[in-house]
Backbone as a printed PyTorch tensor [residue, N CA C, xyz], in Angstrom:
tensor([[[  6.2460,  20.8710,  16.7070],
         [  6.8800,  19.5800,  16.9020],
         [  6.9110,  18.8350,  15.5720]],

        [[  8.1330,  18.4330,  15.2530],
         [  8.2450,  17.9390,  14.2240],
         [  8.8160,  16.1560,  14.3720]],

        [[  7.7920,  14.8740,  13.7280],
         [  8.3380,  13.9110,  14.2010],
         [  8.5980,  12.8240,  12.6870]],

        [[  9.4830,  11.6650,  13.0910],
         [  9.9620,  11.4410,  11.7260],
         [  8.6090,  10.1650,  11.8320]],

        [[  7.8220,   9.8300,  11.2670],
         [  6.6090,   9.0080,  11.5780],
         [  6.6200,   7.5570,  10.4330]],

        [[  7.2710,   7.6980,   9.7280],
         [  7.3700,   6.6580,   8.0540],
         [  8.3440,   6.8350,   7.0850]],

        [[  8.9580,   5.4460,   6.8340],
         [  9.8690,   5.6950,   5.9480],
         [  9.3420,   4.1360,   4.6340]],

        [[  9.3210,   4.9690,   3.5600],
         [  8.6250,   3.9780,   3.0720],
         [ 10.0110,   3.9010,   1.5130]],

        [[ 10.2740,   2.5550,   1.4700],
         [ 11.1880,   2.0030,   0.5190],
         [ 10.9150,   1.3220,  -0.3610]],

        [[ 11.8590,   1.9700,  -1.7540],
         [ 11.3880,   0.9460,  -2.8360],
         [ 11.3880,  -0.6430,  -2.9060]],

        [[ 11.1440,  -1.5460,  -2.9940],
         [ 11.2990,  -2.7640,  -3.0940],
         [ 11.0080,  -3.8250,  -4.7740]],

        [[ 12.0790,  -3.9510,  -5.1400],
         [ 12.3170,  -4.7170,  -6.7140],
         [ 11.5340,  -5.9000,  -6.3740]],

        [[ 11.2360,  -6.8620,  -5.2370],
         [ 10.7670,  -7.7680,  -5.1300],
         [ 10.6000,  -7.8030,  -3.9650]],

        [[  9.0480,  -8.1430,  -3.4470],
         [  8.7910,  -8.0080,  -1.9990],
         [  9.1280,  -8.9830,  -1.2550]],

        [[  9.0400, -10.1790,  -1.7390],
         [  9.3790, -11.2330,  -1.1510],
         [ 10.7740, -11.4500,  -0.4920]],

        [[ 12.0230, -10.9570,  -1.6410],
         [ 13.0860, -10.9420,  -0.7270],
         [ 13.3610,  -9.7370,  -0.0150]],

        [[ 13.3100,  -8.5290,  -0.2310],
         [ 13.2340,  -7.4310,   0.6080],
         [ 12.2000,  -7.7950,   1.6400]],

        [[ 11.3320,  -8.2160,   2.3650],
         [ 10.6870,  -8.5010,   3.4180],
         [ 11.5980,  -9.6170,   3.9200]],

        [[ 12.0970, -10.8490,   3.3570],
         [ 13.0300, -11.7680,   3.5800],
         [ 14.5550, -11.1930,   4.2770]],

        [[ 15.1160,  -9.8660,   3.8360],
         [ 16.2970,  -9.4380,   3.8830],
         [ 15.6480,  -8.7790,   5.8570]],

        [[ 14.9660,  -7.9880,   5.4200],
         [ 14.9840,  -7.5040,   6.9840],
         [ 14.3620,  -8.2710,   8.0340]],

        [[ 13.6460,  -9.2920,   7.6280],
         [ 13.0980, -10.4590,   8.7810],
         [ 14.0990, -11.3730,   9.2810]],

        [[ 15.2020, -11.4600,   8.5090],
         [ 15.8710, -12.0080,   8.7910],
         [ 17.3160, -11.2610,   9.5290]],

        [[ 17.7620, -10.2810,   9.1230],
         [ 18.6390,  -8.6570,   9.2840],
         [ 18.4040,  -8.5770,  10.9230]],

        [[ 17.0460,  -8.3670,  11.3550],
         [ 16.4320,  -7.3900,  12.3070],
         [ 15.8050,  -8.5050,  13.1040]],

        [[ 14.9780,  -9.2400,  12.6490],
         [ 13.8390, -10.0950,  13.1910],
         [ 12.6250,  -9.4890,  12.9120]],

        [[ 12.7010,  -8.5060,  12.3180],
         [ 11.4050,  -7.2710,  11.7750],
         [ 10.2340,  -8.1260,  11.0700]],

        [[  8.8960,  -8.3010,  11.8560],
         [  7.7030,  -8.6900,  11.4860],
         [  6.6110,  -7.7990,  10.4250]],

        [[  6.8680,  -8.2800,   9.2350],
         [  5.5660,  -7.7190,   8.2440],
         [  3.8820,  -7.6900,   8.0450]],

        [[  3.5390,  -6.7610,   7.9310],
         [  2.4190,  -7.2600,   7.8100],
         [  1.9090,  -6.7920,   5.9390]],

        [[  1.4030,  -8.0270,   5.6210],
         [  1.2210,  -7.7340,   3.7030],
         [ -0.2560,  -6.9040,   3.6410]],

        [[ -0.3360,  -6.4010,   2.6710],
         [ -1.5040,  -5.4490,   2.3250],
         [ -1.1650,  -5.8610,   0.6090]],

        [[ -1.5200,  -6.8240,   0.2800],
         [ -1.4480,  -7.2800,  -1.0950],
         [ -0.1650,  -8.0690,  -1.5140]],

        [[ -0.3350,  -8.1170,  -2.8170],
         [  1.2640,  -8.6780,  -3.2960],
         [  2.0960,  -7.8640,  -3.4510]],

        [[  2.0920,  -5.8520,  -2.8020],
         [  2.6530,  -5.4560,  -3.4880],
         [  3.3070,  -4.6220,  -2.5180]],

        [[  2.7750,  -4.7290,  -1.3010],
         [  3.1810,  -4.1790,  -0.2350],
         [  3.1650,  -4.4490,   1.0840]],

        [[  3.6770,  -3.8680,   2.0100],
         [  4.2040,  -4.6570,   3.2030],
         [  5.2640,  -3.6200,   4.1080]],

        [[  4.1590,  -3.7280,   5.5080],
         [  5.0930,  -2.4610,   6.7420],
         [  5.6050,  -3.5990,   7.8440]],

        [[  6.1970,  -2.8940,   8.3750],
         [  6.7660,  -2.9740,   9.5880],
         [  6.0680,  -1.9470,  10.5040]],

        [[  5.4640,  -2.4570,  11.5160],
         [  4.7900,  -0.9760,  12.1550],
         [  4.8340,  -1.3930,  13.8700]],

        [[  6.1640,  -1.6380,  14.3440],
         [  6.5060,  -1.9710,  15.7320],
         [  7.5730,  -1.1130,  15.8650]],

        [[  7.3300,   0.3990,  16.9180],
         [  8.0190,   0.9200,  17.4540],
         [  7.4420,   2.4600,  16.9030]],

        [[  8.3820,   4.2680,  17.4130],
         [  7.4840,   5.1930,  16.8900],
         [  8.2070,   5.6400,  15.3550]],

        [[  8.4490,   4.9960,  14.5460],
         [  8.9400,   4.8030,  13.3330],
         [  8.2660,   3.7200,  12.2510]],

        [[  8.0300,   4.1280,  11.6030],
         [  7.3190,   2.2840,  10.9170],
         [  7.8170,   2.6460,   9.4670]],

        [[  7.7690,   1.1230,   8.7410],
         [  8.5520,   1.3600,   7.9320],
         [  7.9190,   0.3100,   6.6160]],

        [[  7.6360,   0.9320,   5.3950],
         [  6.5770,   0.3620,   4.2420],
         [  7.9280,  -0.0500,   3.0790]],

        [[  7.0180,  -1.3120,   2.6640],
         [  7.7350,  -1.8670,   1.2780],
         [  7.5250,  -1.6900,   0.0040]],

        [[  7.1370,  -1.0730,  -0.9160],
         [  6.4200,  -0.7260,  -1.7870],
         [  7.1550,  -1.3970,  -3.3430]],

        [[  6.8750,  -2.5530,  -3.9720],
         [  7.2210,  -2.9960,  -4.8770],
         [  6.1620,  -2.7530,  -6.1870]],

        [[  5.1940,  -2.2310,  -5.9850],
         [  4.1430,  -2.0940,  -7.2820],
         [  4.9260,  -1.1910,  -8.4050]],

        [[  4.0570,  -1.1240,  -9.7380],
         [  4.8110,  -0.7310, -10.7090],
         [  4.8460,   0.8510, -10.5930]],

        [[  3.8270,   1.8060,  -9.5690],
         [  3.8990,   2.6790,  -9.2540],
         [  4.9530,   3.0930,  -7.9650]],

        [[  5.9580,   2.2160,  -7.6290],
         [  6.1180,   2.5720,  -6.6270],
         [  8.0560,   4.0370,  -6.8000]],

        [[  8.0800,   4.1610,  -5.0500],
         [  8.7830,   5.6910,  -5.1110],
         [  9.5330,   5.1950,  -5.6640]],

        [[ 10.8060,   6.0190,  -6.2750],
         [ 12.4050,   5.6240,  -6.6980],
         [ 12.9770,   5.6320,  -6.0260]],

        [[ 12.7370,   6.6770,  -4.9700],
         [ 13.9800,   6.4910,  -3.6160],
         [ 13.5000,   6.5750,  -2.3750]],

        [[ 13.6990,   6.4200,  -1.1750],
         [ 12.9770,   6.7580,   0.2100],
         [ 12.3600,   7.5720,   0.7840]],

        [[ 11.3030,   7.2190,   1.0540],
         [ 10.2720,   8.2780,   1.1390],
         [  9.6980,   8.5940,   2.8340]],

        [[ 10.1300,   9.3770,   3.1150],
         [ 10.2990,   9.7290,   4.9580],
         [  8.7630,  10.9070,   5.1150]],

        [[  7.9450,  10.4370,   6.0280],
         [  6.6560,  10.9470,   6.1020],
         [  6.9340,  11.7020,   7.6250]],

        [[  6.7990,  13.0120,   7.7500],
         [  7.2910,  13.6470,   8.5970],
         [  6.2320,  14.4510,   9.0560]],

        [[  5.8770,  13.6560,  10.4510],
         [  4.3780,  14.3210,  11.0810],
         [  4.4600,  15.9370,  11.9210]],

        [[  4.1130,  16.8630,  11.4720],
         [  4.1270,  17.9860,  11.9390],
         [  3.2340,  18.7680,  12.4410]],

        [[  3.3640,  19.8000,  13.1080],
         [  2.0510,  20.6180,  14.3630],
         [  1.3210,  21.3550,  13.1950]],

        [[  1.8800,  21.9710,  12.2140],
         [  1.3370,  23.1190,  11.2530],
         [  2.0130,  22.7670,  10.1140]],

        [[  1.1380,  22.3260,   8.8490],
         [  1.5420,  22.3490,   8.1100],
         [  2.0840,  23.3200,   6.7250]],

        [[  1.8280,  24.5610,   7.1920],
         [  2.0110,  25.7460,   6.7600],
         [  3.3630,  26.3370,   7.3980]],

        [[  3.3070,  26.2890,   8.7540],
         [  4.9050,  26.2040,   8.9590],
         [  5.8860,  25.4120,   8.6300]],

        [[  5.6330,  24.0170,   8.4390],
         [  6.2990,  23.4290,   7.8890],
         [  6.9340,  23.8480,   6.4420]],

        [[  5.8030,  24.3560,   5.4640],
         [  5.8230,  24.3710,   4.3820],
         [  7.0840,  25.6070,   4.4670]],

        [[  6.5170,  26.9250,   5.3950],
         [  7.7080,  27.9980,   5.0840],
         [  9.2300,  27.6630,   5.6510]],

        [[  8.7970,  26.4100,   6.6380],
         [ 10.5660,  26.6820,   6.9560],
         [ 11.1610,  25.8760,   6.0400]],

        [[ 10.1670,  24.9130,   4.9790],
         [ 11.4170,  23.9710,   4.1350],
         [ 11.8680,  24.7060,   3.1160]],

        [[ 10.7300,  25.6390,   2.9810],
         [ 11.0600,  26.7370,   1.8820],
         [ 12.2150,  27.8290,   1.8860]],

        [[ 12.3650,  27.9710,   3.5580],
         [ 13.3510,  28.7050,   3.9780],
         [ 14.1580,  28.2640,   3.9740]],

        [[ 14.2370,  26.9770,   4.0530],
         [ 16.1640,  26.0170,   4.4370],
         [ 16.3890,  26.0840,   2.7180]],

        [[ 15.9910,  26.2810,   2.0110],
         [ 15.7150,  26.0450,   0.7680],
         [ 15.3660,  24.8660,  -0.0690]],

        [[ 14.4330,  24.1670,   0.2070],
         [ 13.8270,  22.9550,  -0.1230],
         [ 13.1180,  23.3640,  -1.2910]],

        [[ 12.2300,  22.5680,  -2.0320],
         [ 11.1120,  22.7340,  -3.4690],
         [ 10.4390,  21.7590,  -2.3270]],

        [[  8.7660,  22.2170,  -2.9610],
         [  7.5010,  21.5110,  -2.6720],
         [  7.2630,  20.9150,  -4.2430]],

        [[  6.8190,  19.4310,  -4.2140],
         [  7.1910,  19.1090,  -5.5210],
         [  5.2960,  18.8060,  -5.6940]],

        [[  5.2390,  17.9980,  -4.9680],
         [  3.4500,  17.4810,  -4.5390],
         [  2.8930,  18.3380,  -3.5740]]])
């Protein structure tokens, strides 16, 4: 079973990216610093990540039964394991 569990997005500034979808959606944040900030209502949740480390592009956390199967079938669709 493979489920889509987190999608976590870059954010240039948290304040208005938390502003854009509270207002978009009605989507309630909860902060974990100045630098970050989820949404975690419903089976999807969804992170803000503005620190100077944060991803470049969207980052989808995909909860699976075996992670070894996982690993061969992305390998098989032809995916790279990068981390």
């Amino acid at each position: 079973m493979t489920t889509l569990n987190y999608l976590e997005f870059p954010a240039g500034t948290l304040e208005e990216t938390v502003d854009f979808y509270s207002r978009a959606f009605g989507w309630e944040f909860k902060r974990y610093g100045d630098e970050y900030a989820a949404h975690e209502d419903g089976p999807c949740q969804l992170g803000l990540d503005a620190s100077e480390h944060r991803v470049s592009a969207i980052l989808p956390v995909i909860r699976v039964d075996s992670l070894d199967d996982a690993r061969t079938a992305v390998v098989g669709a032809g995916g790279t394991i990068t981390v």
